[in-house]
C-alpha positions as CSV (number, residue, x, y, z in Angstrom):
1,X,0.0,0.0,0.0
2,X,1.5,3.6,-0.9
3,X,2.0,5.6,1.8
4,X,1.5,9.5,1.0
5,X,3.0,12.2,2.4
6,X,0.6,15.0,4.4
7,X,0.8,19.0,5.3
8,X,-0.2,20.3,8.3
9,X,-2.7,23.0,7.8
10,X,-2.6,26.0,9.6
11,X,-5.2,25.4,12.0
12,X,-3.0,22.0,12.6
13,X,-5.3,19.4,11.1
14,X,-3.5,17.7,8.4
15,X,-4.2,17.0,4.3
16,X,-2.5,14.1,2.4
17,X,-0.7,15.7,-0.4
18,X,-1.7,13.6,-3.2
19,X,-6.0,12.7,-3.3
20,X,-7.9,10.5,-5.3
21,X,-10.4,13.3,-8.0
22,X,-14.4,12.0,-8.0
23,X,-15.8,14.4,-10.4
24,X,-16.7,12.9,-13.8
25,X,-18.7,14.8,-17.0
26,X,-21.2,13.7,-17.3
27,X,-22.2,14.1,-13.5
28,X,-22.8,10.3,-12.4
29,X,-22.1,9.1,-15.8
30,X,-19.8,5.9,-13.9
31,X,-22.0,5.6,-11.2
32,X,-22.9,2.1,-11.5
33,X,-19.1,1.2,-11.3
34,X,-18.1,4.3,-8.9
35,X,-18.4,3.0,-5.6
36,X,-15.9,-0.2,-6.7
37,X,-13.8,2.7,-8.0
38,X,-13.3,4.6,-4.5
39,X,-13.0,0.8,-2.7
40,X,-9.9,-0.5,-5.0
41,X,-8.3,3.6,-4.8
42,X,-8.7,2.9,-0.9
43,X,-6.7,-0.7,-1.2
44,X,-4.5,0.8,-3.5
45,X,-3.8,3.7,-0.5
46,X,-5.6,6.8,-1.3
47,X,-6.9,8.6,1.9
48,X,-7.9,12.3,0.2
49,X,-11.0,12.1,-1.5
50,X,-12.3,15.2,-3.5
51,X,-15.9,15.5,-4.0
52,X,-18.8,18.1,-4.4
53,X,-22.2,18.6,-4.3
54,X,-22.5,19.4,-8.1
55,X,-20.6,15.7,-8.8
56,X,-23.0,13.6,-7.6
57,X,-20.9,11.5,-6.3
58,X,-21.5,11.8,-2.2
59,X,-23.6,8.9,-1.6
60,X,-21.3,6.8,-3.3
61,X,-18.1,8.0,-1.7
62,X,-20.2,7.4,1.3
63,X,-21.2,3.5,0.6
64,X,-17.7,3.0,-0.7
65,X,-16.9,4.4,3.0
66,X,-18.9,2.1,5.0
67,X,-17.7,-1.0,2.7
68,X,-14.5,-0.4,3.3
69,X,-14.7,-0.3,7.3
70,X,-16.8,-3.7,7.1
71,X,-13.9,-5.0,4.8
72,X,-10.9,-4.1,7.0
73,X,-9.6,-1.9,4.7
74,X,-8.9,1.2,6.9
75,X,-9.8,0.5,10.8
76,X,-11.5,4.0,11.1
77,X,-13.1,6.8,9.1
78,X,-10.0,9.3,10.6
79,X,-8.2,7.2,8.6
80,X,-9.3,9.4,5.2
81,X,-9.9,12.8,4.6
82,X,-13.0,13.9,3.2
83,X,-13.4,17.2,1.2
84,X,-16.9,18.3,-0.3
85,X,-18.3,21.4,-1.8
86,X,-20.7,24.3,-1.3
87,X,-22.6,24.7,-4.8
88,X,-23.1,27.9,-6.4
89,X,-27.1,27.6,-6.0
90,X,-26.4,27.0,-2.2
91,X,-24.4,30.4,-2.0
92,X,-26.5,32.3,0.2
93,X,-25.6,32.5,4.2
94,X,-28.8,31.1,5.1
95,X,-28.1,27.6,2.8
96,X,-25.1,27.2,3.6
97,X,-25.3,24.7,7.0
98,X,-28.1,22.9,5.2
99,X,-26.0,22.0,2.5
100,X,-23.1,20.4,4.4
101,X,-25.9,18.7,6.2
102,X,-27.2,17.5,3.3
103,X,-23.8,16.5,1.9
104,X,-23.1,15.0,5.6
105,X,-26.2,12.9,5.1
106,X,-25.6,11.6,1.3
107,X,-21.8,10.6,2.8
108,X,-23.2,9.5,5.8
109,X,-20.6,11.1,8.1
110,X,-21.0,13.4,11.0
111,X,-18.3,15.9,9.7
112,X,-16.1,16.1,6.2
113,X,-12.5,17.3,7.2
114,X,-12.7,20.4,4.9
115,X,-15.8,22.1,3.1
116,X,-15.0,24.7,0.6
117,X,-16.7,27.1,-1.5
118,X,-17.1,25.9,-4.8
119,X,-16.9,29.0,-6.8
120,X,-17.4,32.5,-6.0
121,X,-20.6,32.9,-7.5
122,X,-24.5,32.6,-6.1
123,X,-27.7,31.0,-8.2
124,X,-30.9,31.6,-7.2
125,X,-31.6,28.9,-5.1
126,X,-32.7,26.2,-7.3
127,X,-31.4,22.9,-8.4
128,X,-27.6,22.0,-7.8
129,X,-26.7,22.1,-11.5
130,X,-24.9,23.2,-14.6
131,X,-27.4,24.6,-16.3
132,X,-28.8,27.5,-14.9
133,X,-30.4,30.8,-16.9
134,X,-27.8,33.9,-17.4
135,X,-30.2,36.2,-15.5
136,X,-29.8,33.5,-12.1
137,X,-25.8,34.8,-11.7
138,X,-25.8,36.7,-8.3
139,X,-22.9,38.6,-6.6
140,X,-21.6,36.7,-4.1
141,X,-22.0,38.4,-1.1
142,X,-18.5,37.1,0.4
143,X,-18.7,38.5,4.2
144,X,-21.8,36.6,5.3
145,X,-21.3,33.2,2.9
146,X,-18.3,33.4,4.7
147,X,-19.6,34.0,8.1
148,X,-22.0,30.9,7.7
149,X,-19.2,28.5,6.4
150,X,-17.4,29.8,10.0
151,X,-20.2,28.3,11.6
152,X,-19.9,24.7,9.9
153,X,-16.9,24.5,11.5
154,X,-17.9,25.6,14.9
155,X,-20.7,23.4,14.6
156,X,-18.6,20.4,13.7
157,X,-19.3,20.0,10.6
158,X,-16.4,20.7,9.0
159,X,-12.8,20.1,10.7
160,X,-11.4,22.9,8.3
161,X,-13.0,25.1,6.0
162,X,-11.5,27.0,2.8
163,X,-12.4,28.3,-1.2
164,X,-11.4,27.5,-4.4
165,X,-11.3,29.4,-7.7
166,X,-10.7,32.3,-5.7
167,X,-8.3,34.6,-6.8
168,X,-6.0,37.1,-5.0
169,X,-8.3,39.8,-4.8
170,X,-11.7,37.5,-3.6
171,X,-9.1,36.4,-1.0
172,X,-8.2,40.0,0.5
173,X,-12.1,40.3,0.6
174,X,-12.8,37.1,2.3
175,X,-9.6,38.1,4.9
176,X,-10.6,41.4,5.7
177,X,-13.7,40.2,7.8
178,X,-13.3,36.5,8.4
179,X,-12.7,35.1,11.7
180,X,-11.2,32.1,10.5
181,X,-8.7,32.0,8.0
182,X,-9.8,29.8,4.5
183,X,-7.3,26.9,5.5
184,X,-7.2,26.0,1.3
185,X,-8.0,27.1,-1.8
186,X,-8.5,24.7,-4.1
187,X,-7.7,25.9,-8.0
188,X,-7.1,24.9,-11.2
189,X,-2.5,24.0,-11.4
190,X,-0.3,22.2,-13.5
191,X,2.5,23.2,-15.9
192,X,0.7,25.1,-18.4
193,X,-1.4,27.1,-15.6
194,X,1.5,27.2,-12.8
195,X,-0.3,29.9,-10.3
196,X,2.7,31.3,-9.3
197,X,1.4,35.0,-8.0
198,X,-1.3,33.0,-6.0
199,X,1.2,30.3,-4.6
200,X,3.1,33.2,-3.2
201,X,0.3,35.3,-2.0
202,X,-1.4,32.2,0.1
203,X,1.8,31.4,1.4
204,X,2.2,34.7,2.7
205,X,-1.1,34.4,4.1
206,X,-0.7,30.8,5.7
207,X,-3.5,29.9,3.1
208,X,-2.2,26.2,1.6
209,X,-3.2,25.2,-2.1
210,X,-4.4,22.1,-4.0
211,X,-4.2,21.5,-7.2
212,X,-7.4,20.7,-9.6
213,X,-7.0,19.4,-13.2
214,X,-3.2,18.5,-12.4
215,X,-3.3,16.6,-16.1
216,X,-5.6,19.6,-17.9
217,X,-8.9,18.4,-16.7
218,X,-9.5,16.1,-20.4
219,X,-12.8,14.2,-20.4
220,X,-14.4,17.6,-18.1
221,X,-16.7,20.0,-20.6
222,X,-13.8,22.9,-20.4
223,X,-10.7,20.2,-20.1
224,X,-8.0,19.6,-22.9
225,X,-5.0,17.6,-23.9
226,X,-2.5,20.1,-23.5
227,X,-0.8,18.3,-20.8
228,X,-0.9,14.8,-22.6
229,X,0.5,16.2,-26.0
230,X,3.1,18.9,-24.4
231,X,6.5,18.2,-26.0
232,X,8.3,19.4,-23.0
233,X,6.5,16.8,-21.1
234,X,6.9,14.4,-23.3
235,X,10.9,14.4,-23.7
236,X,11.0,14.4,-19.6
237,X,9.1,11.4,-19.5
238,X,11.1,9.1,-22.0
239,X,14.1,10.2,-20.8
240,X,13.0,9.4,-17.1
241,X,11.3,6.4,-17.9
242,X,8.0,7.9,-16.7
243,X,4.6,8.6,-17.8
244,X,3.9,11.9,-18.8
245,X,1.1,11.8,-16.2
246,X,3.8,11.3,-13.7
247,X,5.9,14.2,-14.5
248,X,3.1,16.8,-14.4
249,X,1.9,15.4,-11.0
250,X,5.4,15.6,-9.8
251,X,5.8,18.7,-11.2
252,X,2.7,20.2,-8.4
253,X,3.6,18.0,-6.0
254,X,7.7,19.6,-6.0
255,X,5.9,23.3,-5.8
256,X,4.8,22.6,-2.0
257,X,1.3,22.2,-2.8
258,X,-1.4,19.2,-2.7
259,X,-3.1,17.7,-5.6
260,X,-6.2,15.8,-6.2
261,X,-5.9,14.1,-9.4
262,X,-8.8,11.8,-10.7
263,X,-8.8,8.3,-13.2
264,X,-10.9,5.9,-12.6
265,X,-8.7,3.4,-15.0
266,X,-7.4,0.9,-12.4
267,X,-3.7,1.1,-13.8
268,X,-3.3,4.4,-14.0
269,X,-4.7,4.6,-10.5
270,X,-1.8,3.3,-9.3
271,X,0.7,4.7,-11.8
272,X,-0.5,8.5,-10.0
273,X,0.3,7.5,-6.6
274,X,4.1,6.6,-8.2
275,X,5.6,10.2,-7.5
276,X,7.2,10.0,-4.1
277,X,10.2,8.1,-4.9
278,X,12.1,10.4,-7.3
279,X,12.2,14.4,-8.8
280,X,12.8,16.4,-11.3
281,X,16.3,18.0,-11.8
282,X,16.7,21.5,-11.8
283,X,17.1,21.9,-15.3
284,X,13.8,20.1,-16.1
285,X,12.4,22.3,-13.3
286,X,13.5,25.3,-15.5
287,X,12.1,23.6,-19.0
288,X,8.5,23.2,-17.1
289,X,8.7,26.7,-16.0
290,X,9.2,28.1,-19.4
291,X,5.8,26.2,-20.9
292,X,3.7,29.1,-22.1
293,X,0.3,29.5,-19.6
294,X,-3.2,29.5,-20.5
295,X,-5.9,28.5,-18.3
296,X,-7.7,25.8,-19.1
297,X,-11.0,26.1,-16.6
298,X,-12.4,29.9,-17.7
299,X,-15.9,29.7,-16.3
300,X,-17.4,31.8,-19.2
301,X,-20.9,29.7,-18.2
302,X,-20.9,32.9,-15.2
303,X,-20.4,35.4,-17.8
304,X,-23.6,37.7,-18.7
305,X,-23.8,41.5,-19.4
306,X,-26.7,41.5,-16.9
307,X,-24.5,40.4,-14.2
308,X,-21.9,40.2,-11.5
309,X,-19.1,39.5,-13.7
310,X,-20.1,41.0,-17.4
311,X,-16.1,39.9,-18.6
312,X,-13.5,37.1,-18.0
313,X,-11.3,39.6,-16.4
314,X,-14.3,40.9,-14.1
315,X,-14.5,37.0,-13.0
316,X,-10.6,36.3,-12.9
317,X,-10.3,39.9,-11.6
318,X,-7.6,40.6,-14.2
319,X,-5.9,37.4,-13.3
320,X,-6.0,35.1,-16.6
């Protein structure tokens, strides 16, 4: 069984550093297969598992859960680390402790050991989904979402609370009133979107990152192949004897951050957890960091002239 390195998290709970991805597209698409999925990533030695309310995959991660105690496979539920998701529809401080409740219910788990905010955009309240009118985008009001996810965690609900997709200048908004610090934000990183500004500016701020779409996010409705069919990549892995997979997840794991990364092929399950053992060299440190950026996960779906964000930039506040 792998064994995977964790970082403690500045309110001292720890994360592992490398987690096992559970969103598909199609939402549920696997879902007859899913839950035999999460069992064999759990013998294989994943502990992080990365869901959301949107992914439709709770009340599987939860059965998968329950098997696995009955099975022997861990001896206890502390034995994993549980992350889900506040959708965009639930973005209103009043929704917000009935949807970890809910999620807490479809995992069936009395807490999840960190509960983020998906994006940082409201619906209307309405069905937890993708498609959603252009006139439903609301403003986030940041202070008292906020304020509510503060109380998941003094409720118990969460052990540790955070964001993702929010950039620099969300995050000085959400600092200047919170109570308690986000503990992560969760974004889009790998070698062709390498978040280096935002690396440095959580760091400052004790505010540790994971990694989304580590291998460009292929098979989501917004992911791509760059990864897979980056020459760069590509030389590094023949002449390391690697997959190319391999080198990118190495790559995020050697900037200090943690990465959820998600295959639900059984080899290349195991391949991913095969990035402890071995590094880059500095001067294939130095190719990586010279791969042209482009983001890969743009969000243009929350783009509208009638609302919050009527540009890219608005949404990315200047940041992509």
């Amino acid at each position: 069984m792998s064994s995977i390195p964790e970082f403690t998290l500045q309110n001292g709970n720890t994360i592992p550093l490398l987690g096992f991805g559970t969103a598909e597209y199609p939402f549920g698409s696997s879902s007859e297969t899913m839950k035999e999925t999460f069992l064999h990533a759990i013998k294989l030695g994943y502990r992080h598992f990365d869901s959301a309310a949107i992914y439709q995959s709770e009340q599987l991660l939860g059965e998968a859960m329950h098997d696995a105690l009955n099975l022997g496979l861990i001896k206890s539920r502390d034995e994993l680390f549980i992350t889900s998701k506040l959708w965009c529809s639930n973005g209103h401080h009043d929704r917000v402790v009935p949807a970890i409740q809910k999620t807490l219910s479809n995992l069936k788990l009395e807490y999840v050991d960190l509960y983020l905010i998906h994006i940082p955009v409201s619906l209307k309240t309405g069905e937890i989904g993708l498609s959603f009118k252009k006139e439903d985008i609301l403003p986030m009001d940041i202070k008292s979402v906020w304020e509510a996810m503060e109380n998941c965690q003094k409720l118990g609900l969460a052990k540790s609370i955070g964001v993702s997709n929010f950039t620099r200048k969300k995050l000085e908004t959400l600092l200047s009133t919170a109570k308690i610090h986000p503990a992560v934000n969760q974004v889009e990183m790998n070698p062709y979107w390498q978040q280096e500004q935002l690396r440095e500016f959580c760091e400052e701020k004790g505010i540790h990152i994971t990694a989304y779409s580590p291998l460009g996010g292929k098979g989501t409705i917004w992911g791509t192949n760059w990864i897979m069919e980056c020459e760069v990549l590509k030389e590094i892995a023949k002449a390391k004897g690697r997959t190319i997979a391999q080198i990118s997840l190495r790559w995020v794991y050697e900037q200090g951050v943690s990465v959820v990364v998600k295959s639900f092929n059984k080899e290349r399950m195991k391949e991913n957890l095969d990035i402890f053992d071995w590094n880059l060299s500095p001067d294939e440190l130095q190719k990586i960091t010279g791969i042209p950026q482009r983001k890969g996960f743009i969000a243009s779906e929350f783009i509208s002239d009638e609302g919050p964000y009527k540009t890219l930039s608005e949404l990315w506040d200047g940041e992509i």
